[in-house]
C-alpha positions in Angstrom: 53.6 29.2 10.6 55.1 26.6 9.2 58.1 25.1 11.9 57.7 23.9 15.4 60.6 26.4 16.3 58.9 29.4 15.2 55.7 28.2 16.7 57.4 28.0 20.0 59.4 31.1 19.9 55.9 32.9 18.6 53.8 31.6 21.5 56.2 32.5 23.9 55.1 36.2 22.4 51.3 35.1 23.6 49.6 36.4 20.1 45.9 36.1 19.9 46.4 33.8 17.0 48.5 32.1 14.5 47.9 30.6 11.3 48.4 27.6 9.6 48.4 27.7 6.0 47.4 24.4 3.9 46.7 25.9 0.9 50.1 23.9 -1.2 50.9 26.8 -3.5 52.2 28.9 -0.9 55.2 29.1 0.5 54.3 29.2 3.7 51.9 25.8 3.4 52.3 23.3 6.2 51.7 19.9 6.1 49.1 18.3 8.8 51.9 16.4 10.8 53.7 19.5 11.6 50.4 21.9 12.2 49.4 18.8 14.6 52.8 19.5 16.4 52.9 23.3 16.0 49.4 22.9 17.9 50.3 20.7 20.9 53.2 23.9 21.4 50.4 26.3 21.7 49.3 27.9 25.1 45.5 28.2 25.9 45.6 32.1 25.3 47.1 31.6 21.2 44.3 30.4 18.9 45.5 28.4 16.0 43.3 29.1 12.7 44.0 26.9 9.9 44.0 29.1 6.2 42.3 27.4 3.5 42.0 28.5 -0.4 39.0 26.9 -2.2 39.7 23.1 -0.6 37.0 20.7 -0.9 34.4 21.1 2.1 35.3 17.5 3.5 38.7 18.6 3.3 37.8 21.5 5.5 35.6 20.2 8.3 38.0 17.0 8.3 41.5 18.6 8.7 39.9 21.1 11.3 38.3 18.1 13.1 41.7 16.1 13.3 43.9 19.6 14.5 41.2 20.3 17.2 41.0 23.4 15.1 37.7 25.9 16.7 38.2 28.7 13.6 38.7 28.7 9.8 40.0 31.6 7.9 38.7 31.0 3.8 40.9 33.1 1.6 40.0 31.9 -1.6 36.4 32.1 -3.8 34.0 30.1 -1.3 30.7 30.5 -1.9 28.2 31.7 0.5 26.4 28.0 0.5 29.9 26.7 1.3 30.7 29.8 4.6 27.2 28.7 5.9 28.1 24.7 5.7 31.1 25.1 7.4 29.5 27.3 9.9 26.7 24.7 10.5 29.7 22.3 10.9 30.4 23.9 14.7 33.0 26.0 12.9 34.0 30.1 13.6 34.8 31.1 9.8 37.3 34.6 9.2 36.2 35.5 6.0 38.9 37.1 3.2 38.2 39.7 1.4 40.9 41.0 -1.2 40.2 44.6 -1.8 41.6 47.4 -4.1 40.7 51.3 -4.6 37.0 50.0 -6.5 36.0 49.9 -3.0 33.5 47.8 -0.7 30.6 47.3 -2.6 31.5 43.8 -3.2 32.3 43.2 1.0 28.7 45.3 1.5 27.1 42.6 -1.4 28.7 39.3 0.2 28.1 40.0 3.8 24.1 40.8 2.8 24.0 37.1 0.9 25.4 36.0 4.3 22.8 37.7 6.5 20.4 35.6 4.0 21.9 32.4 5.0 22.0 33.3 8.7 25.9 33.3 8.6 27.6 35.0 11.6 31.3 35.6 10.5 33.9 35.6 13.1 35.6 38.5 11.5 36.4 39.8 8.0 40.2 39.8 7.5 40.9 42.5 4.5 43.6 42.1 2.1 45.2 44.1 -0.5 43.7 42.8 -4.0 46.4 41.5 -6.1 45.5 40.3 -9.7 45.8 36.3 -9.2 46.9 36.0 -5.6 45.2 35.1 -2.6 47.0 37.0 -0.2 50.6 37.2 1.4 51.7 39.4 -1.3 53.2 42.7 0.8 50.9 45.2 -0.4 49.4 46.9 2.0 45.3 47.7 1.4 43.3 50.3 1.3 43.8 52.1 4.3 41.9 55.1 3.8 38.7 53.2 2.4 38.6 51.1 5.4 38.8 53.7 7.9 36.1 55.2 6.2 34.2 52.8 4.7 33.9 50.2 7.4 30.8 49.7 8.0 29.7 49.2 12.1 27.0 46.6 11.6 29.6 44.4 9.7 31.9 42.0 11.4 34.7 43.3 13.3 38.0 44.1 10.7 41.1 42.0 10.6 43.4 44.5 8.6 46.1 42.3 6.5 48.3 43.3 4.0 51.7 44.3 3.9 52.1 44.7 7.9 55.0 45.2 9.6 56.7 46.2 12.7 57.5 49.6 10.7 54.0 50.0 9.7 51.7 48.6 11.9 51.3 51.2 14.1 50.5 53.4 11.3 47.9 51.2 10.4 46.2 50.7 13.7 46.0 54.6 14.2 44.9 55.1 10.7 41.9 52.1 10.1 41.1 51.0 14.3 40.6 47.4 13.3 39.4 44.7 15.8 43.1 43.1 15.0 46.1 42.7 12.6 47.3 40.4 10.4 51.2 39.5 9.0 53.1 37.1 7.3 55.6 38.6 5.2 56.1 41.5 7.1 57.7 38.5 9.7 59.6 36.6 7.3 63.7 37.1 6.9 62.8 34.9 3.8 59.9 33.9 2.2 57.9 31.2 4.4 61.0 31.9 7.2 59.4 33.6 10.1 62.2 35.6 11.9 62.5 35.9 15.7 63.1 39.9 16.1 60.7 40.8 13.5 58.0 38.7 15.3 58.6 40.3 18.7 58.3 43.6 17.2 55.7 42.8 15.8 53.5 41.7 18.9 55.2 44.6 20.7 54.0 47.8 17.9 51.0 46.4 17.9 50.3 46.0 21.6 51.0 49.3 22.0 49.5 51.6 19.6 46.5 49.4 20.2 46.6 50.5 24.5 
């Protein structure tokens, strides 16, 4: 989310969440005035989660602190010492994992280095792995592996990657996850959330989850 307008026209919808996105790279990176403004739009019911990719952990806690922000999604390579800091911090931490068809041996290791630190994830969002990216690409994941390979003691699934209003109810039926995650699949134009696509969106997925 990077404009008050498409903040206000998405809360309107009443989404669980919404994400604000400082890692600069991206296209869809906001800068702190505007996620401060995008945040006063927000009703009680819409979460916003602020998306960070390997920032410093002052950074982190500090940005969060100033936004009023509860929950931190991490997309990028933070180490487990750095989840359980934030985490001590007061913070609810989404962890990212990118995955591809070598499957969820690396999720199974992580999440068993957590349990060591006493870390209590929030949720695991999963992502379609994409040599060098960190997500937002629109590829879709590893459905099948997920549905099947999920585990139930793990945290609940966020399914991202290449979701749209033509596919998400597709996905819902095929994985179950705890939720769903877009960005492209919203976007007339890269970083350009578009109206119509964002009510379908919330609509699809209300429904085929009901």
């Amino acid at each position: 989310m990077r404009t008050v307008e498409a903040a206000r026209q998405l809360a309107q919808l009443e989404p669980d969440a919404i994400g604000l996105n400082f890692y600069a790279p991206s296209s869809r990176c906001v800068d702190e005035e505007t996620a401060a403004a995008i945040v006063k739009e927000l009703p009680e019911c819409v979460e916003p989660i602020g998306l960070f990719v390997n920032h410093a952990l002052e950074e982190v806690l500090q940005t969060a602190q100033r936004l009023d922000l509860r929950t931190v999604q991490l997309h990028g390579d933070e180490s487990p010492e750095f989840v359980a800091e934030v985490q001590r911090a007061g913070m609810r931490v989404i962890r990212a994992f990118r995955v591809g068809e070598e499957g969820l041996g690396g999720v199974a290791e992580t999440l068993a280095q957590y349990a060591e630190l006493g870390i209590e994830l929030r949720a695991c969002l999963v992502d379609a792995r994409v040599h060098g990216a960190y997500g937002g690409t629109g590829k879709t994941a590893p459905w099948e592996l997920l549905a099947n390979g999920w585990q139930p003691d793990w945290p609940p699934l966020v399914l991202a990657g290449g979701l749209t209003p033509a596919n998400v109810c597709d996905s819902i039926q095929a994985v179950h996850p705890w939720g769903v995650d877009t960005a492209s699949g919203v976007e007339a134009e890269s970083g350009q959330q578009d109206e119509i696509l964002m009510q379908q969106f919330v609509d699809v997925s209300r429904r085929c989850s009901n």
